[in-house]
C-alpha positions as a Markdown table, in Angstrom:
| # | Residue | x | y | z |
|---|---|---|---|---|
| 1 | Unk | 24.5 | -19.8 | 37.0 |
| 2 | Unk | 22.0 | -22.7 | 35.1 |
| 3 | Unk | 20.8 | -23.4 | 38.8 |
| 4 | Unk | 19.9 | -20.0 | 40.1 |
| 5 | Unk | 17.8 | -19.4 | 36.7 |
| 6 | Unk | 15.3 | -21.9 | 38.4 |
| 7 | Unk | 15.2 | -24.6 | 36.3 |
| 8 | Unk | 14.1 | -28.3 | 37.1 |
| 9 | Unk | 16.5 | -31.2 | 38.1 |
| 10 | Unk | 15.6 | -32.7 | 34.5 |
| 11 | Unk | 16.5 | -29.6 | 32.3 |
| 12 | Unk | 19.3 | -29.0 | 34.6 |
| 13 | Unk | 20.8 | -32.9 | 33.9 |
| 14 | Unk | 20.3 | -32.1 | 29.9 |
| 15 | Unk | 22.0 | -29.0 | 30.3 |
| 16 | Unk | 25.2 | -30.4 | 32.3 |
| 17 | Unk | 25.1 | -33.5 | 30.1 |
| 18 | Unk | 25.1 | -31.2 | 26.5 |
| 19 | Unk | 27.9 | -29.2 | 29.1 |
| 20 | Unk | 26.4 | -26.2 | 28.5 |
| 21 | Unk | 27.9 | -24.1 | 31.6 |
| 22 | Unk | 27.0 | -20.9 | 31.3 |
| 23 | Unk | 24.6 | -19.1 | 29.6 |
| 24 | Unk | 25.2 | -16.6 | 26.7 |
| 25 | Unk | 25.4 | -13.1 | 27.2 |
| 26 | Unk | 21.2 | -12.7 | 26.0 |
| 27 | Unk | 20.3 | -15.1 | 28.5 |
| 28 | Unk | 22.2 | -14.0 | 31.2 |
| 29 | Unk | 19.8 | -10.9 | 30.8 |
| 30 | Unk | 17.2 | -12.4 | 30.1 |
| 31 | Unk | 17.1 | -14.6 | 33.1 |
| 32 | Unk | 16.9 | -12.4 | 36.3 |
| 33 | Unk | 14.8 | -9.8 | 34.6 |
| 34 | Unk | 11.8 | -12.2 | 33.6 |
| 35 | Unk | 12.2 | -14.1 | 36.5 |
| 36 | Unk | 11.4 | -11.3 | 38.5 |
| 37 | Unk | 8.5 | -10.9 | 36.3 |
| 38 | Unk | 9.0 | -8.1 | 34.4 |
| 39 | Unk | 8.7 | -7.3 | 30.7 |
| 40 | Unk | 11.5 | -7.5 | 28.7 |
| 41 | Unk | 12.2 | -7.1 | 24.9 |
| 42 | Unk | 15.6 | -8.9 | 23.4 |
| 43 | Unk | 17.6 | -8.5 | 20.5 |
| 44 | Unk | 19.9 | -10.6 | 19.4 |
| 45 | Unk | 21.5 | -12.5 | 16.3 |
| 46 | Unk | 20.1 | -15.8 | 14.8 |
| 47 | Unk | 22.2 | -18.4 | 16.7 |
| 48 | Unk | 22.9 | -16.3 | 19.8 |
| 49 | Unk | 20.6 | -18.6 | 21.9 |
| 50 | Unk | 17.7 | -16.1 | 21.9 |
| 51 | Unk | 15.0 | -19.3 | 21.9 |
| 52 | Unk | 15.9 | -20.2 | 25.6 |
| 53 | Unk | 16.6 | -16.5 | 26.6 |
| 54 | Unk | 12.5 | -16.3 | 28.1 |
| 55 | Unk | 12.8 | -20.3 | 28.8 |
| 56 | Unk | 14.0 | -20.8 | 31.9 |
| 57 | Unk | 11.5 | -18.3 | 33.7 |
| 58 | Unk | 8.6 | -19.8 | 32.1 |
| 59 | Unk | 9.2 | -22.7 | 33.3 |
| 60 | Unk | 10.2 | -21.4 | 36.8 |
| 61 | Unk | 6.6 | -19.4 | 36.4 |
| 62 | Unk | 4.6 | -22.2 | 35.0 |
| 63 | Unk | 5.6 | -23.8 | 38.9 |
| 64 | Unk | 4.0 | -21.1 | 40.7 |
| 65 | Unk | 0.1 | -21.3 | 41.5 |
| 66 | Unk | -2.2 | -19.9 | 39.6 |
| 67 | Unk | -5.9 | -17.9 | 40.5 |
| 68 | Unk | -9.1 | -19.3 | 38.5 |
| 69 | Unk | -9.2 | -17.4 | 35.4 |
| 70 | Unk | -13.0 | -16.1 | 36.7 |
| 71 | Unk | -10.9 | -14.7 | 39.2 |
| 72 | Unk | -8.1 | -13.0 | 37.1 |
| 73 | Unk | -10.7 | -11.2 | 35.0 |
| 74 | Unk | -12.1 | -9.3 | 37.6 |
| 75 | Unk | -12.3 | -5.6 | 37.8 |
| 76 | Unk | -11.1 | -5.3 | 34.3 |
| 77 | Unk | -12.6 | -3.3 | 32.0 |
| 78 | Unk | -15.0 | -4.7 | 28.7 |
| 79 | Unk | -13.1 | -4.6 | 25.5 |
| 80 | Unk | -14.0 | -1.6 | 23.5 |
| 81 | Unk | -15.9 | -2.7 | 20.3 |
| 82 | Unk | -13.6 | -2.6 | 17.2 |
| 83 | Unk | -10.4 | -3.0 | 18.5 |
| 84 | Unk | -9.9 | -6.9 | 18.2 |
| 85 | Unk | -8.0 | -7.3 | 14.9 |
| 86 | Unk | -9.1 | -10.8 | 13.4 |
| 87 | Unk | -7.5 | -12.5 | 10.3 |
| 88 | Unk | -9.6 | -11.2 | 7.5 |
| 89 | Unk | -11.5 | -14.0 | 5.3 |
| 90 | Unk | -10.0 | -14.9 | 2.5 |
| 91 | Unk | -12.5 | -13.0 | -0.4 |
| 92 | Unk | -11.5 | -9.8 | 1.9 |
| 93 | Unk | -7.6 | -10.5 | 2.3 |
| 94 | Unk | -8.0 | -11.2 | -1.4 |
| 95 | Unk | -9.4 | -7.9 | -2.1 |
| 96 | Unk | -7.3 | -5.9 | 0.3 |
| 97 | Unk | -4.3 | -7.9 | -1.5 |
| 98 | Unk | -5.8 | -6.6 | -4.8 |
| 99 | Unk | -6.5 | -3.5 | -3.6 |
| 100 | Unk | -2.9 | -2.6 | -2.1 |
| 101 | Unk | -1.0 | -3.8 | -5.2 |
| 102 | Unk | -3.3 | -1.9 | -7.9 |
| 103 | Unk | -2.4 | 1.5 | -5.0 |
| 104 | Unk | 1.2 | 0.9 | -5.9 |
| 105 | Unk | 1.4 | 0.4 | -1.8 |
| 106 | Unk | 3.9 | -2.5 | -2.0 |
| 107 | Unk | 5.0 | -2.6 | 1.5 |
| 108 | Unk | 1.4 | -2.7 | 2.7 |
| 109 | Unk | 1.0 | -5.7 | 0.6 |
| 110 | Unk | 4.6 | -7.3 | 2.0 |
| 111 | Unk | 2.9 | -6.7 | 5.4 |
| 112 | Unk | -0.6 | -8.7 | 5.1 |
| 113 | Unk | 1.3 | -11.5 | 3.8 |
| 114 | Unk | 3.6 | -11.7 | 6.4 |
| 115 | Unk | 0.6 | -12.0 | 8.1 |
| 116 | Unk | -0.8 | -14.5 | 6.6 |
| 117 | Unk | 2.3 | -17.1 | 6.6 |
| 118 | Unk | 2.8 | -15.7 | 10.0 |
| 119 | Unk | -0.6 | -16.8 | 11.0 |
| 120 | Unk | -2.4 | -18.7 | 8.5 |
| 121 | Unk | -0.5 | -20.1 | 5.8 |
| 122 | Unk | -3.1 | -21.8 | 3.9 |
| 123 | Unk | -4.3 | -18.6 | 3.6 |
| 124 | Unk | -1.0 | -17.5 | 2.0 |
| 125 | Unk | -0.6 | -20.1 | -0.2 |
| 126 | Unk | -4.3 | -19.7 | -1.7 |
| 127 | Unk | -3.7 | -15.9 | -2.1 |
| 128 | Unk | 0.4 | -16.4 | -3.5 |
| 129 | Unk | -1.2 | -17.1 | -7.0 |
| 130 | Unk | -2.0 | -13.1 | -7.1 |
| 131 | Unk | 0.8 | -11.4 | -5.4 |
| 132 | Unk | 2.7 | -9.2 | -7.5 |
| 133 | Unk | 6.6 | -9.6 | -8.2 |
| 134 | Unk | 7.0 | -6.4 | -6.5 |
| 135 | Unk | 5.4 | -7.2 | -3.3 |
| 136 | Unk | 7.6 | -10.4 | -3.6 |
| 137 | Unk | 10.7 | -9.0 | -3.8 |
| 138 | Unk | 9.2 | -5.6 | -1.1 |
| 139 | Unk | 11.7 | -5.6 | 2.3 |
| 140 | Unk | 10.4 | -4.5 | 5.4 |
| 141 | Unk | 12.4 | -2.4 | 7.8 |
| 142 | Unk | 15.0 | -5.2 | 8.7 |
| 143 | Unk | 15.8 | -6.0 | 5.5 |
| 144 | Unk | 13.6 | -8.5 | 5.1 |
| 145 | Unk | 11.9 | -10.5 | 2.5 |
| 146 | Unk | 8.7 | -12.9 | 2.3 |
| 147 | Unk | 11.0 | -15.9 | 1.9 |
| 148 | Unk | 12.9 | -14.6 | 5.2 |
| 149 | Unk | 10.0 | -15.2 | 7.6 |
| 150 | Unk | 9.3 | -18.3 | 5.6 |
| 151 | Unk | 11.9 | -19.9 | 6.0 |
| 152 | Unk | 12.5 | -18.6 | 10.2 |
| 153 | Unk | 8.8 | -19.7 | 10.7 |
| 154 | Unk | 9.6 | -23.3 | 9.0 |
| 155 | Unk | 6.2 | -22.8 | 6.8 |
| 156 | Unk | 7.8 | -25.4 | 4.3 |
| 157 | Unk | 4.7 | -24.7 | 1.5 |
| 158 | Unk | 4.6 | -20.8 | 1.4 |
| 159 | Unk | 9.1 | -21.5 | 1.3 |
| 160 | Unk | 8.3 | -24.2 | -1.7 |
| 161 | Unk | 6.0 | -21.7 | -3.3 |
| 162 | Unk | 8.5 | -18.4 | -2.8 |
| 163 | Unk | 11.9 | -20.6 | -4.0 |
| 164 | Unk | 9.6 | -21.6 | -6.8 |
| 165 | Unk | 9.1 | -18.1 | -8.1 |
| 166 | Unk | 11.8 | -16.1 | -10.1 |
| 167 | Unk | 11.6 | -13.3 | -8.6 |
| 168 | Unk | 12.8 | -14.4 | -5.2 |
| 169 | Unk | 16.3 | -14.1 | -4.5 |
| 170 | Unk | 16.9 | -17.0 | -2.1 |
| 171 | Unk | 20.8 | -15.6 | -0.8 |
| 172 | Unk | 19.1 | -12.0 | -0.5 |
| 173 | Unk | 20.8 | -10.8 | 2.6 |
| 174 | Unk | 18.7 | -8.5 | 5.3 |
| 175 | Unk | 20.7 | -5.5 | 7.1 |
| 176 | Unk | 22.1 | -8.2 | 9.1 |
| 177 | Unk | 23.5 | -10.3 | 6.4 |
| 178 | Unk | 21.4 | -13.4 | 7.3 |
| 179 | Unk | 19.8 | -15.1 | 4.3 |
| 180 | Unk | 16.7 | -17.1 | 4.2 |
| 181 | Unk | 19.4 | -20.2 | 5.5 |
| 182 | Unk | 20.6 | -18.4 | 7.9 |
| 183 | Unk | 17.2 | -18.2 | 9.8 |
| 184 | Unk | 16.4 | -21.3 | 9.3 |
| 185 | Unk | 19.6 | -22.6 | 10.5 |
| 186 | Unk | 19.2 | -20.0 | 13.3 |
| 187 | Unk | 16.2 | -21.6 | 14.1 |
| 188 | Unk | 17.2 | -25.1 | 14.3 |
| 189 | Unk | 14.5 | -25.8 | 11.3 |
| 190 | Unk | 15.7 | -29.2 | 9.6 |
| 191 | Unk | 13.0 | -28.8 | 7.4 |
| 192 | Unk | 13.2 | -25.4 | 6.4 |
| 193 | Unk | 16.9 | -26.4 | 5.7 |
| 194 | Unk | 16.6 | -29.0 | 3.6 |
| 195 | Unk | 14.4 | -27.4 | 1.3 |
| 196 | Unk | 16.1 | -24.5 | 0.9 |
| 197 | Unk | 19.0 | -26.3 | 0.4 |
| 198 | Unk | 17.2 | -28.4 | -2.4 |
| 199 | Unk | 17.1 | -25.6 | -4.3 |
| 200 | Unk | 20.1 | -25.3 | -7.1 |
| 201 | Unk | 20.2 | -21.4 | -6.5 |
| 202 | Unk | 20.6 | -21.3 | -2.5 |
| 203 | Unk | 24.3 | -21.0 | -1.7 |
| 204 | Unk | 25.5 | -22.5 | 1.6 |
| 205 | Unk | 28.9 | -20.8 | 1.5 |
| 206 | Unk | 27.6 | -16.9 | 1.7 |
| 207 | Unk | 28.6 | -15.5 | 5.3 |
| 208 | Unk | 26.6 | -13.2 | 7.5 |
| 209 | Unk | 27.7 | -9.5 | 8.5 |
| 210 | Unk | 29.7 | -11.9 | 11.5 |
| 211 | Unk | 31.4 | -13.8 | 8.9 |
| 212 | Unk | 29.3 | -17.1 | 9.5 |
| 213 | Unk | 27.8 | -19.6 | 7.0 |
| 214 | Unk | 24.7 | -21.0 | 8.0 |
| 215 | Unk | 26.3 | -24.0 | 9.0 |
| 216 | Unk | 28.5 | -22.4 | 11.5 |
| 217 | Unk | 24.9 | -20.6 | 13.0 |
| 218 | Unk | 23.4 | -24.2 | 13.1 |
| 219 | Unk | 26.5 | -25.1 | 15.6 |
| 220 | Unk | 25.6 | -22.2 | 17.8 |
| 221 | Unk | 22.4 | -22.5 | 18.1 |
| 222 | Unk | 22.9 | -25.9 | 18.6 |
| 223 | Unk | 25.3 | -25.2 | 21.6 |
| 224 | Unk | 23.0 | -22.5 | 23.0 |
| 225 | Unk | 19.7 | -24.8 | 22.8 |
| 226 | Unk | 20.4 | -28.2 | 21.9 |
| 227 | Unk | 18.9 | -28.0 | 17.8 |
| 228 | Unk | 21.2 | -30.4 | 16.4 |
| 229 | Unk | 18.9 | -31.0 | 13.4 |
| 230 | Unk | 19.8 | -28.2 | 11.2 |
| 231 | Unk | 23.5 | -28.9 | 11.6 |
| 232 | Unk | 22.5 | -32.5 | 10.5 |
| 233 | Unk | 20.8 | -31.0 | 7.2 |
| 234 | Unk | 23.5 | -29.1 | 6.6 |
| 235 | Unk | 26.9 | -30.7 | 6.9 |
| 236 | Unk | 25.7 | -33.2 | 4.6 |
C-alpha cells in the first residue's frame, strides 16, 4: 500500500523500518485522491496521522517537472485591486483590537488574534498586553480557545503569555474534548508539551471525547508519523 502511494526508496526504508504497514484510514484517502491531483479537504482527530495524509503526493508531485513560473502565469487574469488581505500594522491591529473589544464583538477579537499567533506572533505578543479577559476566554466554532491554536502551532511565547494569565483555562476542552495538550501532543510539539506541562494547573490525566490522555495521542501520532518527541516530554 506505502509503495503504490509513490513514495521514495528512502521514506519507504523509514517507513518499513518504524514498521509502519499500512496507512490509517485518513491516509488511505488521502493518498489516491491527491495523487491524482485533485483537491481534497480532511478531517480527522489530533493523532489520527492527518500530518502525512497530503505527504506522500507532495513528494510524488515535487518529482514531476515543472514549467517556468513566466510560463504558468500566462493568460491569467490581473488581481483585482483590494482584494489581497495583508497583516495589518501593528498601530492598526491595535486599534481594530481596541475597537472590537470596546463593540462588545468578542469573537471578532478571538479571530484577529488567531491571526496574529497564526501568522505573526510578535505581533501577538506586543498586542496580548490589551486583550480583554473576554476575548481570552472567546471560543470559536470548534470549541476553541486562544491557548488551543497556541499550543497546536508550538508558538511557545504567545502559550507562555496565555498559561500566564488567569483567565485561561489550560484543561478547557473544545467540542472534541482535546485540550491545549492534546494538540500539542497531537502535533508531536515537544516544546509546546513541556511548557504546558510546566504549568502546575495543566492536568495530564484528563481524556479526550475517545477516552485518550494526551500521552496516549503522543503514541499515535507517533505511530502514524514518526513524532516521538512529545511522547518523550510526556511520559516523564
Amino acid at each position: 500500500m506505502t509503495k503504490a502511494a509513490g513514495l521514495p526508496a528512502a521514506v519507504l526504508k523509514e517507513i518499513k523500518d518504524a514498521n509502519f504497514t499500512a496507512p490509517t484510514p485518513i491516509q488511505a484517502q488521502c493518498w489516491p485522491i491527491l495523487s491524482a491531483g485533485h483537491d481534497l479537504i480532511g478531517i480527522a482527530k489530533s493523532g489520527s496521522g492527518k500530518t502525512l495524509a497530503p505527504g506522500s503526493p507532495i513528494a510524488k508531485l515535487r518529482r514531476r517537472p515543472t514549467r517556468p513560473v513566466s510560463d504558468a502565469m500566462e493568460g491569467l487574469l490581473p488581481r483585482p485591486p483590494g482584494r489581497i488581505r495583508m497583516m495589518p500594522r501593528l498601530e492598526e491591529a491595535a486599534a481594530q483590537l481596541e475597537d472590537l473589544q470596546q463593540s462588545d464583538e468578542p469573537e471578532a477579537a478571538m479571530s484577529l488574534m488567531t491571526r496574529m499567533v497564526t501568522i505573526d506572533e510578535s505581533m501577538f505578543i506586543s498586542l496580548f498586553p490589551f486583550v480583554a479577559e473576554e476575548t481570552l476566554i472567546t471560543r470559536d466554532m470548534m470549541g476553541r480557545t486562544l491557548l488551543h491554536y497556541a499550543a497546536a502551532l508550538g508558538r511557545l511565547g504567545a502559550l507562555s503569555l496565555l498559561l500566564g494569565a488567569n483567565a485561561c483555562d489550560p484543561n478547557a476542552m473544545d467540542d472534541r474534548g482535546d485540550t491545549a495538550l492534546h494538540l500539542a501532543a497531537g502535533n508531536g510539539d515537544k516544546g509546546a508539551c513541556q511548557l504546558l506541562l510546566s504549568n502546575a494547573r495543566v492536568d495530564r490525566s484528563l481524556q479526550d471525547d475517545a477516552g485518550r490522555t494526551a500521552l496516549d495521542v503522543a503514541h499515535s501520532a507517533a505511530a502514524h508519523y514518526f513524532a516521538t518527541e512529545a511522547v518523550h516530554a510526556l511520559a516523564m
